[in-house]
Backbone as ProteinMPNN parsed JSONL, in Angstrom:
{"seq_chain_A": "XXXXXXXXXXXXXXXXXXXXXXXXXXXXXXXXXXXXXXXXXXXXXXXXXXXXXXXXXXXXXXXXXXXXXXXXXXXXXXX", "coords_chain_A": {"N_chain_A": [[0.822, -1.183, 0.0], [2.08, 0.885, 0.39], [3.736, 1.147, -1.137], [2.058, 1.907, -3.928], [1.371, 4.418, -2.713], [3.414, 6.271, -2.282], [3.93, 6.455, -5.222], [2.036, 7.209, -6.384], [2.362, 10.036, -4.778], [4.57, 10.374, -6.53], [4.52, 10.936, -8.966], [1.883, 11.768, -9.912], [-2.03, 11.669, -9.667], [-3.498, 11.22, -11.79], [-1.398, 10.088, -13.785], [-0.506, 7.759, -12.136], [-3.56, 6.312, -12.11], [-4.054, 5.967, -14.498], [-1.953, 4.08, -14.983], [-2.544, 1.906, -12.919], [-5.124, 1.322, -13.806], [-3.987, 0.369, -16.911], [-2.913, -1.632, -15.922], [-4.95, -3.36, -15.109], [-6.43, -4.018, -16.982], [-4.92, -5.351, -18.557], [-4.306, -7.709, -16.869], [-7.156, -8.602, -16.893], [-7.62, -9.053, -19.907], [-5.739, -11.154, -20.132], [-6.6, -13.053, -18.197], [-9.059, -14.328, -20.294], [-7.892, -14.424, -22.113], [-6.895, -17.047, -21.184], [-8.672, -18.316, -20.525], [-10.635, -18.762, -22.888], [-8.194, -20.182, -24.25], [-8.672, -22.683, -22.634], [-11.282, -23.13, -23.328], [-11.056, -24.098, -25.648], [-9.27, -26.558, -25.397], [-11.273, -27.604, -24.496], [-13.104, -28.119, -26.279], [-11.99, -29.548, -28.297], [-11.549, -31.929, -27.198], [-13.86, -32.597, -27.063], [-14.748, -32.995, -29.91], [-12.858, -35.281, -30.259], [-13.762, -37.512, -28.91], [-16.864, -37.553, -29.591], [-16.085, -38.118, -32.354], [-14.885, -40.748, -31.988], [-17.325, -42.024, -31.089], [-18.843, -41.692, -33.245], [-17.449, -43.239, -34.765], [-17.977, -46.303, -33.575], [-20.547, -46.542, -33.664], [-21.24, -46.732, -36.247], [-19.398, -48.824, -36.687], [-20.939, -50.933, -35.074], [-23.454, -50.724, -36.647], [-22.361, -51.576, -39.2], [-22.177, -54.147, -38.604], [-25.118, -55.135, -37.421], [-26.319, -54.872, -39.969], [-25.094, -56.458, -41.502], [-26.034, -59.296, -39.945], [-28.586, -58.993, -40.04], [-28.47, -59.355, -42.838], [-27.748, -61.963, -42.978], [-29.016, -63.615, -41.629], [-31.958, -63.306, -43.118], [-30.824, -64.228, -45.855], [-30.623, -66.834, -44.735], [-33.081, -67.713, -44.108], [-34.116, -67.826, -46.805], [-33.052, -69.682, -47.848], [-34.554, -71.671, -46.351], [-36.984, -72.333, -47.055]], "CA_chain_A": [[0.0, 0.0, 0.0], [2.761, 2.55, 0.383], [3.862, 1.865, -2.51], [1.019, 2.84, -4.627], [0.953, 5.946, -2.244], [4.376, 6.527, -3.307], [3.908, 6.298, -6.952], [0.678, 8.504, -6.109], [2.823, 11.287, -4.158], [5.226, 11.254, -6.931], [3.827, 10.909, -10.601], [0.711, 12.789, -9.898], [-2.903, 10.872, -9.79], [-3.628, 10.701, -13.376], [-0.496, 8.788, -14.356], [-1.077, 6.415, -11.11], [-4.597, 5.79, -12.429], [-3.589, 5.029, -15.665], [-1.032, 2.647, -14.654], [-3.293, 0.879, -12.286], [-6.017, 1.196, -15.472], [-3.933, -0.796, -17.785], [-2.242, -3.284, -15.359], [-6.06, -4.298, -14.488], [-7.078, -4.327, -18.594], [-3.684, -6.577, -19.327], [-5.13, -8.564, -15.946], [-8.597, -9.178, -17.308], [-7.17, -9.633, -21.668], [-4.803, -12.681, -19.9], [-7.934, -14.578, -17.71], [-9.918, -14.196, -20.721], [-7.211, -15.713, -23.339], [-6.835, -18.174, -20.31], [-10.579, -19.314, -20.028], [-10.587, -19.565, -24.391], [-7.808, -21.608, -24.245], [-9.537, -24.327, -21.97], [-12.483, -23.595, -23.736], [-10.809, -24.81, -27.185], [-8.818, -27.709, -25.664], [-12.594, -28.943, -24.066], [-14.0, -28.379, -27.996], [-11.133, -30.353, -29.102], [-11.305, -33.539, -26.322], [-14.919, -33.481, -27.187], [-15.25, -34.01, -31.168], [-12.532, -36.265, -30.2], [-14.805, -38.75, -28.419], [-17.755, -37.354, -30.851], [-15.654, -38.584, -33.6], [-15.072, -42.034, -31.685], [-18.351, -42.71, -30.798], [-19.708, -42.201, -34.712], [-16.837, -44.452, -35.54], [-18.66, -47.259, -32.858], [-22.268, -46.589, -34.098], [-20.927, -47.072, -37.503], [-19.436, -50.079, -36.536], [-22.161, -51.658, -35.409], [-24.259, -50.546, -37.891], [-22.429, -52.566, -40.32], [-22.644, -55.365, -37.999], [-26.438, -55.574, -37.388], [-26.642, -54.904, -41.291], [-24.877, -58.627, -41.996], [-26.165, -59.893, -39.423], [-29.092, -58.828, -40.892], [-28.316, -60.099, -44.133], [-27.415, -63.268, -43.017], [-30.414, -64.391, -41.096], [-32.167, -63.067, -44.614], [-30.495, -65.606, -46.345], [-31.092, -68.503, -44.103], [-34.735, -67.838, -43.967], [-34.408, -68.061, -47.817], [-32.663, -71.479, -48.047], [-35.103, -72.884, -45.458], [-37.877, -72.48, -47.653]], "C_chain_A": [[0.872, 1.255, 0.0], [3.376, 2.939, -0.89], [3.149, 2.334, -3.712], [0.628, 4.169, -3.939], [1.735, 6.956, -2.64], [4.458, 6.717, -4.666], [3.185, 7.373, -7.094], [1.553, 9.674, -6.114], [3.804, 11.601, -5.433], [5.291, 11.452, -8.817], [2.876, 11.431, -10.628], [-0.375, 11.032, -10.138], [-3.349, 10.283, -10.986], [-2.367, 9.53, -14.068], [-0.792, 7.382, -13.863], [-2.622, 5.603, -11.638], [-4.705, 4.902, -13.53], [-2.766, 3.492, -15.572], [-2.016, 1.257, -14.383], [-4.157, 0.151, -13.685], [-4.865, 0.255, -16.736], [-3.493, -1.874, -17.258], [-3.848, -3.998, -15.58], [-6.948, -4.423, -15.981], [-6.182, -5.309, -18.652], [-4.062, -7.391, -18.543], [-6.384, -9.449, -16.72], [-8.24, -9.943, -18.844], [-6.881, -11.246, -20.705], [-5.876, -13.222, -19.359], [-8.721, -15.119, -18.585], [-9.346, -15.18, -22.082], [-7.169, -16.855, -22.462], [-8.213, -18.99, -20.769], [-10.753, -19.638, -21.821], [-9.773, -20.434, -25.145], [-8.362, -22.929, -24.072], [-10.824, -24.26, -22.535], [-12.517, -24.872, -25.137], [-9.984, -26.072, -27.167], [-10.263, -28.0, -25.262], [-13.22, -29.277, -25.003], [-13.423, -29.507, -28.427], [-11.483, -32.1, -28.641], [-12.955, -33.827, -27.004], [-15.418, -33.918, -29.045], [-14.241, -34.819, -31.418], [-13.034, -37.436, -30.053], [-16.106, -38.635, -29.009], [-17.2, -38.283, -32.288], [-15.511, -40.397, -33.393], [-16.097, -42.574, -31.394], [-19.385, -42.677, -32.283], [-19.206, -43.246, -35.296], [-17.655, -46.458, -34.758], [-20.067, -47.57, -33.334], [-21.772, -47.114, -35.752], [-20.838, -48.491, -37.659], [-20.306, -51.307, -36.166], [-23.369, -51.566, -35.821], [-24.392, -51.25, -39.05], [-22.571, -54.225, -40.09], [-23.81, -56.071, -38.303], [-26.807, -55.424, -38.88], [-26.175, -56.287, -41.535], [-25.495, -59.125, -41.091], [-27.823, -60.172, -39.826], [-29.571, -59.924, -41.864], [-28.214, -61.723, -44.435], [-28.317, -63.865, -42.959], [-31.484, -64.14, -42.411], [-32.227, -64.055, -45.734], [-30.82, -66.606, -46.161], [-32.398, -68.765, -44.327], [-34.848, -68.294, -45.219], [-34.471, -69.584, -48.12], [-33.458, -72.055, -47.071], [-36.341, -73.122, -45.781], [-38.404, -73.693, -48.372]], "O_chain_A": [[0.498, 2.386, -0.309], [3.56, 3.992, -1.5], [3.691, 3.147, -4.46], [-0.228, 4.923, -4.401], [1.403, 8.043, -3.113], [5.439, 7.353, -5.05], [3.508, 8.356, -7.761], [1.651, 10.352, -7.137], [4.028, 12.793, -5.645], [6.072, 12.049, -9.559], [2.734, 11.832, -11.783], [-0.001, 9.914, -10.492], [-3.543, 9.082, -11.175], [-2.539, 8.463, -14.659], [-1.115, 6.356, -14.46], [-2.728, 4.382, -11.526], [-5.139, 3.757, -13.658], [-2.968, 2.34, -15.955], [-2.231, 0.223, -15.015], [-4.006, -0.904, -14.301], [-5.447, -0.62, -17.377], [-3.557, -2.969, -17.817], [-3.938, -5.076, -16.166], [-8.075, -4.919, -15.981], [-6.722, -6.399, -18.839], [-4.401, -8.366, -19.214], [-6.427, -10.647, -17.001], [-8.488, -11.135, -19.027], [-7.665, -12.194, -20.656], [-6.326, -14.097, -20.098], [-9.259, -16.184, -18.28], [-9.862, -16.083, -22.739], [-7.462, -17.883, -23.073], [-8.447, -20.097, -21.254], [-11.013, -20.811, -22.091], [-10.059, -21.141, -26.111], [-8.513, -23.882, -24.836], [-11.577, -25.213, -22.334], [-13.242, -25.801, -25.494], [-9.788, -26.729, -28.189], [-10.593, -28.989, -25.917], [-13.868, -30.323, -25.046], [-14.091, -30.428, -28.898], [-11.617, -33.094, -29.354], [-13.302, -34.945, -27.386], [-16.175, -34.83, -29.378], [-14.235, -35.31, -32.548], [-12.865, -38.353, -30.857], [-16.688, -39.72, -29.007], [-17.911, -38.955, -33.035], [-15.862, -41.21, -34.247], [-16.018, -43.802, -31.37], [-20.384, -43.377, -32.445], [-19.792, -44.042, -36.031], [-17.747, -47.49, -35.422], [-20.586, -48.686, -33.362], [-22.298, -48.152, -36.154], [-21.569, -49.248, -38.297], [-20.373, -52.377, -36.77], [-24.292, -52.264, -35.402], [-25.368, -51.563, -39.732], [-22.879, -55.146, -40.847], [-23.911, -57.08, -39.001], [-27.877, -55.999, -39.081], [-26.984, -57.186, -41.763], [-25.794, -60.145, -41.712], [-28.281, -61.311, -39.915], [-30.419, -60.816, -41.861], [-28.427, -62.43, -45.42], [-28.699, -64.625, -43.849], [-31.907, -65.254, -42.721], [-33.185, -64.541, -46.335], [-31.269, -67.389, -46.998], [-32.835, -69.858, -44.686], [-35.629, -69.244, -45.277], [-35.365, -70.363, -48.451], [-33.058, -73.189, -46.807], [-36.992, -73.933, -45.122], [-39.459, -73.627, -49.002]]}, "name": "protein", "num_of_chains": 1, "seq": "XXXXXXXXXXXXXXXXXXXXXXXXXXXXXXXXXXXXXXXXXXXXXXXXXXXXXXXXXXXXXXXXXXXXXXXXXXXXXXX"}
């Protein structure tokens, strides 16, 4: 505290204000690139596991399609 009283007593109030005024803008910019960082690795992790779970539905998609196909068949030949 003395030393912002200091700075006060000897740069005049307007400079001191300023100062304070952009430390606490360059403060807020950095939390703000902070928090859109972690926003864009949580985008990333999730059409990661988006992307693995279409590759699973896919997969057994083509599954229950032969499987499908098969029983299809059999029914035919048991005619």
């Amino acid at each position: 505290m003395n030393e912002i009283a200091s700075i006060i007593s000897t740069v005049g109030f307007p400079i001191a204000s300023f100062l304070l005024s952009a430390y606490w803008i360059k403060y807020n910019f950095d939390r703000q690139l902070e928090k859109e960082q972690k926003a864009a690795d949580r985008d990333e992790k999730h059409w990661e596991e988006i992307s693995k779970l279409t590759s699973a539905v896919n997969n057994n998609t083509k599954v229950l399609y032969q499987f499908v196909k098969m029983e299809t068949e059999k029914g035919e030949t048991d005619k």
